[in-house]
N, C-alpha and C positions, 0 to 999 in steps of 0.2 A: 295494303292497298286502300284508297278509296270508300270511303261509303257512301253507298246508293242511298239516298232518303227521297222514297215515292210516294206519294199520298193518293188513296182511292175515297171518295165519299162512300158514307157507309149510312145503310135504311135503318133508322131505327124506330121500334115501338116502345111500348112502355115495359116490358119485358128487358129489352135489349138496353133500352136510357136505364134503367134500374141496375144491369150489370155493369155498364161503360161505369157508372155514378161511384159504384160499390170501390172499383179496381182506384178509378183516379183519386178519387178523396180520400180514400183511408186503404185498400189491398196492397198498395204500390209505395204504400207510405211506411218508412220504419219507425222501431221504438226507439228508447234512449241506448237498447244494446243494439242496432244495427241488424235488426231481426225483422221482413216485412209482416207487416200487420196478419196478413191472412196467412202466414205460414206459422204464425204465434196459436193461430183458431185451429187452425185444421191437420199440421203437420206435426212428428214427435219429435223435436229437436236432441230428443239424448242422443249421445255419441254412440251407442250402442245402434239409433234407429239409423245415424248418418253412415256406419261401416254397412250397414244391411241397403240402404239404399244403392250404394256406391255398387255393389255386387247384383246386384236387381238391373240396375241399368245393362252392365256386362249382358245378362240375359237375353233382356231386351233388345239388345243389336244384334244378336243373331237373325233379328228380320230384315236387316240394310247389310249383309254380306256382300250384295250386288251393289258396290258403292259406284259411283254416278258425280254427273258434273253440282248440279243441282239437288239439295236438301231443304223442303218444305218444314216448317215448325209453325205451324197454325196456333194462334190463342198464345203465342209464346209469353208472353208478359213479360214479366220482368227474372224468369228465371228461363231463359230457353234452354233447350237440350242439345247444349254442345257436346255432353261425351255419347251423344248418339251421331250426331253432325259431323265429328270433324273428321272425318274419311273424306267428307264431300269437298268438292273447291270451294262451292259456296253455298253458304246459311243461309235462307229466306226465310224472315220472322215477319211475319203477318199476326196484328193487332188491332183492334180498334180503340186501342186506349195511349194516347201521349204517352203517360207517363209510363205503361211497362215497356214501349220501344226505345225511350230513353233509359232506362236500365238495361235494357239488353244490349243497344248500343256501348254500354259501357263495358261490357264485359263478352264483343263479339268482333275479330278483326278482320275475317269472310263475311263480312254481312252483307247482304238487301234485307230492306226495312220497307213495311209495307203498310200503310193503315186502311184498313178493308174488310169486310165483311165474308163470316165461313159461306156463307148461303150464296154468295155472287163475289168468287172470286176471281181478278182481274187478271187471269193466268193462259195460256192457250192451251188445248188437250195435250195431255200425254208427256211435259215437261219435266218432270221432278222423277227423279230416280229413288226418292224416300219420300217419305213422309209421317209427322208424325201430330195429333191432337190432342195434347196433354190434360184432361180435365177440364174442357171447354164444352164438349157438343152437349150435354146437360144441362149447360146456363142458356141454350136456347130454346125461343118457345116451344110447344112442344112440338106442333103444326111445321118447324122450320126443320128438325133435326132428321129428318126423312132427304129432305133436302139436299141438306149439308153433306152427309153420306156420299148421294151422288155427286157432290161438287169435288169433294178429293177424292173419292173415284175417276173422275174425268181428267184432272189435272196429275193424275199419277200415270208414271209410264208402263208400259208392258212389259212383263217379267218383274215386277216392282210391288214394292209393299206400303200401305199407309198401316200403321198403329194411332187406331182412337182409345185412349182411356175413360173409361167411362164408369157411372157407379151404379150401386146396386141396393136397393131396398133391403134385399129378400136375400141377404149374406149372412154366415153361420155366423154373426156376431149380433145379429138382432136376437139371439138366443139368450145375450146378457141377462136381457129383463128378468129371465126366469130364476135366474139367478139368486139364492138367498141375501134378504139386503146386511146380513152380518157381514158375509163374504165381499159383495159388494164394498164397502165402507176399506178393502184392502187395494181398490182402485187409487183411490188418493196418495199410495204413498208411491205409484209407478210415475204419474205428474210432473212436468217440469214444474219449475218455480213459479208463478203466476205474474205475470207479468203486466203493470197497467196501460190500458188502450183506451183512446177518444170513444166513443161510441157508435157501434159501427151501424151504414146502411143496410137495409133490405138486401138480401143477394137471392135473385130467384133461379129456382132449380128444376128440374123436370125430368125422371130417371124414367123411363119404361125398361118394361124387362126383356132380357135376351132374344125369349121368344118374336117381339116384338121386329125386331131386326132380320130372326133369320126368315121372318116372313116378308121380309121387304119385296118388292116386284124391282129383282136387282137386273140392268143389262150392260154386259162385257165383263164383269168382274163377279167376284165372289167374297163369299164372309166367313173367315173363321173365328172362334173365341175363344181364350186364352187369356191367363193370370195376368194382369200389371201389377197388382199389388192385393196380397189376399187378405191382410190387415187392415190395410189405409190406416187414420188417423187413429182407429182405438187401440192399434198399440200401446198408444199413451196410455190405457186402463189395462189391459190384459198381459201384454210383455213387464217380466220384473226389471229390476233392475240391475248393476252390474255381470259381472259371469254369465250368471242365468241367464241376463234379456240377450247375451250374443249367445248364448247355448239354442235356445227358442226360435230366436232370426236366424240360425243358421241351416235350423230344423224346414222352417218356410222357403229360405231360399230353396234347399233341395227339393220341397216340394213344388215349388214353382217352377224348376226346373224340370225335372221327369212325371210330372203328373200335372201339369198347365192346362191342359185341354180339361179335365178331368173336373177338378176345382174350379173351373169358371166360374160356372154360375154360384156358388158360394163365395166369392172373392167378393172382396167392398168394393173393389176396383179391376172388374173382366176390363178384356181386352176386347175391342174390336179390328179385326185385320182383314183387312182390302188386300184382294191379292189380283192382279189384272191377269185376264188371257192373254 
């Protein structure tokens, strides 16, 4: 079918022009191996992390069981979450950046396309029968991200689920440090190959912790917390590599699966899940 291309003006401050800047210029932009920049920084590209991601997602959809006409992907960029989406008729990727909705456009044939802001979005209550915020409500200030909560709350339907990924300071890998630096010095060989990049922008971040949430003054819906990912990017230093790094990943998946709730707050990456009355 068709695609919808809608445009909503989006408020920005210096926080918010500092992330739009980071994504357009250089997040959104690839190397010479077709890799985008900010999945180079932040993401573990072994094949070892991409079999463990691919099973992660499975996970993850166990919260959109109640598939629906309508599937929200907020902050989608240029990698949206189609193997969560495609039970839905249709994909709704809201961005405030050109350039990741024209990647996403590339690679979504249910799509609406939206460019607009998570704090004021252009949606009526109770629409979306999923939804999902992948690594976004973070890059908002910090004053905004109370907000935003309630904004896909509002736009989610009842009996319906939103997944916010979000990160965590105060995760059992900030333990590294203690770590002896002999030991340490065995990170480099779990590394991909290094790869050369332009020089990247500012990208501003602002994590509060768990607590901060479940104390939110929440009305109509509610908050659980749960695993997205209990590694995030330091796999790249702590998972070995071959056999062993799927022996490891396969150990987390399990964990992430019967013990989610459990390990939130130590995850590099809890979950936040909007659950509506």
């Amino acid at each position: 079918m068709a695609l919808l291309h809608l445009e909503q003006g989006v408020d920005m401050n210096k926080e918010k022009g500092g992330v739009k800047k980071y994504y357009e210029t250089f997040g959104w932009q690839k190397t010479i191996k077709g890799i985008y920049n900010d999945a180079c920084l932040y993401e573990d590209q072994r094949k070892s992390n991409v079999f463990y991601s691919h099973l992660n997602l499975s996970i993850l959809r166990r919260y959109f069981k109640r598939k629906g006409v309508f599937f929200l992907d907020v902050g989608c960029g240029a990698k949206p979450c189609t193997a969560v989406a495609k039970d839905f008729n249709f994909h709704v990727c809201v961005d405030f950046t050109k350039a990741g909705l024209m990647e996403a456009k590339r690679r979504i044939v249910n799509g609406m396309f939206v460019m607009a802001d998570l704090t004021n979005l252009p949606f009526k209550d109770s629409v979306f029968n999923g939804a999902v915020a992948m690594h976004v409500l973070y890059h908002l200030p910090r004053d905004c991200q109370a907000n935003a909560v309630n904004e896909l709350a509002r736009v989610t339907a009842k009996r319906s689920h939103c997944l916010i990924a979000y990160g965590n300071r105060e995760s059992f890998t900030t333990l590294l440090r203690f770590i002896p630096q002999r030991l340490r010095r065995l990170k480099g060989k779990n590394k991909e190959q290094t790869i050369r990049m332009p020089e990247k922008p500012l990208l501003y971040a602002h994590f509060f912790s768990l607590e901060y949430f479940k104390n939110l003054n929440s009305s109509g819906y509610k908050l659980k917390f749960r695993t997205a990912h209990l590694l995030g990017g330091s796999s790249r230093s702590i998972v070995p590599n071959g056999f062993a790094g799927y022996l490891v990943l396969s150990i987390v998946l399990f964990i992430e699966r019967f013990f989610s709730g459990i390990v939130a707050k130590y995850s590099v990456h809890p979950a936040i899940i909007i659950e509506k009355d």
